[in-house]
N, CA, C and O of each residue as an XYZ file, in Angstrom:
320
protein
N     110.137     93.471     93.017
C     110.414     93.009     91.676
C     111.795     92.353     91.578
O     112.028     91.308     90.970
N     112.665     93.083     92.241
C     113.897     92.452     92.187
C     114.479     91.140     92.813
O     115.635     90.730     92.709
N     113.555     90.638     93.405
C     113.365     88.897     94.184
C     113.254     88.180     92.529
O     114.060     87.403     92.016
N     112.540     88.490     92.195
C     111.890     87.603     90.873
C     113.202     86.929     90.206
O     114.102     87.693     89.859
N     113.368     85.424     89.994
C     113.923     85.119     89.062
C     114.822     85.194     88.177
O     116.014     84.894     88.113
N     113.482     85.991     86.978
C     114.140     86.287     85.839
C     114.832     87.447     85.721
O     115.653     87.636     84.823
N     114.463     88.530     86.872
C     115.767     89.851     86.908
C     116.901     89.054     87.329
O     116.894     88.251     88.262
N     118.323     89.464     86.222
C     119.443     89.644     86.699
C     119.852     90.338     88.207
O     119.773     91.561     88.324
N     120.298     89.484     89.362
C     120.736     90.288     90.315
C     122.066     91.335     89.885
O     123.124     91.155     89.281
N     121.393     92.541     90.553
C     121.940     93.947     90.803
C     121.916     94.448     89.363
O     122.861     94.895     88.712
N     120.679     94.286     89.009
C     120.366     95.145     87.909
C     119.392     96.066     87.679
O     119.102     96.560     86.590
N     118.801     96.324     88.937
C     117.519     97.159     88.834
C     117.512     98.392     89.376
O     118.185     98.606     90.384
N     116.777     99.353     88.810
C     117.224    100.583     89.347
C     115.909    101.158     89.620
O     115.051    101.177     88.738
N     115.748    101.512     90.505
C     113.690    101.800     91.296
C     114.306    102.872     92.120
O     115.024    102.733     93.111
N     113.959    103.818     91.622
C     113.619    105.040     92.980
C     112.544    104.997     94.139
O     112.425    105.663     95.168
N     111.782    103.933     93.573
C     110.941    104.001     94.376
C     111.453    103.124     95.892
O     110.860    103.490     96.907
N     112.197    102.336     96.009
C     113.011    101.572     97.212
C     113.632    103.048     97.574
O     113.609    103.052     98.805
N     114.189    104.338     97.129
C     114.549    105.013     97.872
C     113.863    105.647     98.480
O     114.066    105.817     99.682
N     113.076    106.067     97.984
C     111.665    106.899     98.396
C     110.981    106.285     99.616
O     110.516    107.156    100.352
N     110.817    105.224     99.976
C     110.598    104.117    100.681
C     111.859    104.462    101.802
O     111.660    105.054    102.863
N     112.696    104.150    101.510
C     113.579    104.324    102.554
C     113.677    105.981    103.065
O     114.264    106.345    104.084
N     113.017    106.802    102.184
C     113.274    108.509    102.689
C     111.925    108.844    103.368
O     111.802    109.801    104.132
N     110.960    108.032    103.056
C     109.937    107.848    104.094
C     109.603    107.411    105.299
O     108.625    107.703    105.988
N     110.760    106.468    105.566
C     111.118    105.991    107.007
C     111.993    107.567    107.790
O     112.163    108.035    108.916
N     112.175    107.745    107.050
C     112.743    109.216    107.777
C     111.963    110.127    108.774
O     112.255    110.747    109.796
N     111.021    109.963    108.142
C     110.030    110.740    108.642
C     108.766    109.990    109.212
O     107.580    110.311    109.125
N     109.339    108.926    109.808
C     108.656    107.968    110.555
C     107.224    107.583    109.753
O     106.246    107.398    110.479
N     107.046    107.453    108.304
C     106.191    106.836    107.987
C     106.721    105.325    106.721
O     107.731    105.191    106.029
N     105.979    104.788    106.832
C     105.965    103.447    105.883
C     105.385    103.422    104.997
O     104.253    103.895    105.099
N     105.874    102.786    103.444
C     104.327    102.622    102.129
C     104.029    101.040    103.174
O     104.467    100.423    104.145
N     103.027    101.012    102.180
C     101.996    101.834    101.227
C     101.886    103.232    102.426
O     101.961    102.924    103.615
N     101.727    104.592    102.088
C     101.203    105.326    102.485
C      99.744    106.073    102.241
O      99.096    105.821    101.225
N      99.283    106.982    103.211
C      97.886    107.508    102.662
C      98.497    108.739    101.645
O      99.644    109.170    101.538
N      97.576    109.012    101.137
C      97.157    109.744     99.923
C      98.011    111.580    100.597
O      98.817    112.352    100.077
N      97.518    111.578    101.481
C      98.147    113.085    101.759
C     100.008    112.709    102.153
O     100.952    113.462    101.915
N     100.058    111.480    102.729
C     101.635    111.688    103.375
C     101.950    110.937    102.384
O     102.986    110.472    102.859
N     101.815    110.244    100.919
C     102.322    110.227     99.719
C     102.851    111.024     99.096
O     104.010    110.955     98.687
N     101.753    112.286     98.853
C     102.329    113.454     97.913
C     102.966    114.533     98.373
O     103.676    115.209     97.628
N     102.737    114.895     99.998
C     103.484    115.551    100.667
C     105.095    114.720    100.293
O     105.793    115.279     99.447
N     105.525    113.666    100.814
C     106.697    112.955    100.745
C     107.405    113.134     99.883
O     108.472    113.746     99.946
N     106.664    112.357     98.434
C     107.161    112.589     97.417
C     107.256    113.931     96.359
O     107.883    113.846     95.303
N     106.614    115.066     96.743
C     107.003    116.108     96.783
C     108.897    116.760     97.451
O     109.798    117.315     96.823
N     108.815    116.388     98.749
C     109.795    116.653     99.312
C     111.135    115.422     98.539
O     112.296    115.775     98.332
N     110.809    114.571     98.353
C     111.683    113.561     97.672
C     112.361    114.084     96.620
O     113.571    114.248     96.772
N     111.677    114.493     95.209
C     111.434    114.906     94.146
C     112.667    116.055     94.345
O     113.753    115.915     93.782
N     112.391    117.068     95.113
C     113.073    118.193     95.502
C     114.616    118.069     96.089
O     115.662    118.524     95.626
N     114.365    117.265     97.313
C     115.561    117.303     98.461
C     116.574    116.358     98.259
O     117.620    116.437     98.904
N     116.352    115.339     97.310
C     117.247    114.034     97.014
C     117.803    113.740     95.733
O     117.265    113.718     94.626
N     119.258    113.467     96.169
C     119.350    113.139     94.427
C     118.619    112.247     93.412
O     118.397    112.461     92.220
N     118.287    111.152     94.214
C     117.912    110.156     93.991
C     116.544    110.254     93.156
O     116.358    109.490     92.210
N     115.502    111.304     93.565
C     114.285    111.649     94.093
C     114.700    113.324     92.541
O     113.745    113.512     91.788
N     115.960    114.241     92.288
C     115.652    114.639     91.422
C     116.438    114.081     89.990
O     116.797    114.836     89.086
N     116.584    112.899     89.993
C     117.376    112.117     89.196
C     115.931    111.515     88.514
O     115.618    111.754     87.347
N     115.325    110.911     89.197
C     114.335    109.855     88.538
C     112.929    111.115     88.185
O     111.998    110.802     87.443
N     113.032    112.700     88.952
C     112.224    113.593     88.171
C     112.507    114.395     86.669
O     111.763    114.794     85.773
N     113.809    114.407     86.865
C     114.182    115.134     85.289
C     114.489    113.550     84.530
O     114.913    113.995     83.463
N     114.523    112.848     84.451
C     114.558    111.560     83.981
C     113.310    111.210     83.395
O     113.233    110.527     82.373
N     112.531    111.568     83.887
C     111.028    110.960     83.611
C     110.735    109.729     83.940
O     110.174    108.952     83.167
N     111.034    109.488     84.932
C     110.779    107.887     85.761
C     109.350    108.041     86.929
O     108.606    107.179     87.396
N     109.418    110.011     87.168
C     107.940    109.875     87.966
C     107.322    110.487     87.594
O     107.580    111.689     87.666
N     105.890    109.948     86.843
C     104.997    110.886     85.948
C     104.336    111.140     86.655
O     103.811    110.245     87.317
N     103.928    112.887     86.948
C     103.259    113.629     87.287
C     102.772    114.190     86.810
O     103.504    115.134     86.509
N     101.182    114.407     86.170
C     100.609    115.306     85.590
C      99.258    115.818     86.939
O      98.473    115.185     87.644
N      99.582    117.246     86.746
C      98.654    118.054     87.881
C      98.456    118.248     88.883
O      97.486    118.813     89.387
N     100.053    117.462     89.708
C      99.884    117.026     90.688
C      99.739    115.695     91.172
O      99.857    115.256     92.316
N      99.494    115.197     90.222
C      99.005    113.692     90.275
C      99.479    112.440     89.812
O      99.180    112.106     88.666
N     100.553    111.281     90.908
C     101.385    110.479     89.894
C     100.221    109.892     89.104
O      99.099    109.586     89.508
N     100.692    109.817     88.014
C     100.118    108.598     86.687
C     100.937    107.559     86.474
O     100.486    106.474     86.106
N     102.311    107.781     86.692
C     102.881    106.180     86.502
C     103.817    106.579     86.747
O     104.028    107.788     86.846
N     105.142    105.179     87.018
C     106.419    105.324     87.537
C     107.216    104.424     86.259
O     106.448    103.834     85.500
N     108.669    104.295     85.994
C     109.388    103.537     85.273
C     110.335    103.548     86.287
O     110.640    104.508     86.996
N     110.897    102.130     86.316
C     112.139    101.551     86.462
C     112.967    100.370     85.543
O     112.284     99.706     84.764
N     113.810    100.218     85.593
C     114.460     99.406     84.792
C     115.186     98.200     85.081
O     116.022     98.367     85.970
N     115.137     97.184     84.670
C     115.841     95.974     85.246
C     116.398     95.179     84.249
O     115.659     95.420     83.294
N     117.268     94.353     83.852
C     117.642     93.454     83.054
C     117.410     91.996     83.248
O     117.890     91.260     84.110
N     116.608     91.728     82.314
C     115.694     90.260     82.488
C     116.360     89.311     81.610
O     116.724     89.599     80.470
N     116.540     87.972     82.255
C     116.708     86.499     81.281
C     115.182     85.967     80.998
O     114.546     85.217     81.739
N     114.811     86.441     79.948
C     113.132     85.744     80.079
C     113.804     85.081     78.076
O     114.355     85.687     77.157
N     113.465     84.009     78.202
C     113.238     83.193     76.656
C     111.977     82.707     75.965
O     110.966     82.430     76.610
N     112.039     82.624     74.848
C     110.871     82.964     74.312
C     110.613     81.015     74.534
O     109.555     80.489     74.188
């Protein structure tokens, strides 16, 4: 997202690029499968600031176990 244009450079804030990078840790890459997703981001959530910043934040919705959606934030030049 942050290639695009209309984001202001160095304005975006995605946990998910960290998560990504805390997954190379453990020698895997996204897209990931379904079990070394929630295993990961389990351990993310927990072990990282980054990872419990964007959980008490509400940036990674989890209901049941189960993400439902993510937020990040960026500052856009878009005109009407």
């Amino acid at each position: 997202m942050k290639e695009q244009k209309f984001i202001y450079e160095n304005s975006t804030e995605c946990w998910f690029e960290d998560f990504a990078t805390f997954a190379e840790r453990f020698g895997k890459r996204v897209p990931l499968n379904e079990e070394d997703f929630y295993d990961l981001i389990d351990k993310f959530q927990n072990w990282t600031l980054s990872g419990i910043k964007a959980k008490n934040g509400g940036r990674i919705g989890m209901v049941d176990g189960v993400i439902k959606y993510i937020e990040f934030t960026a500052e856009v030049e878009i005109k009407r």
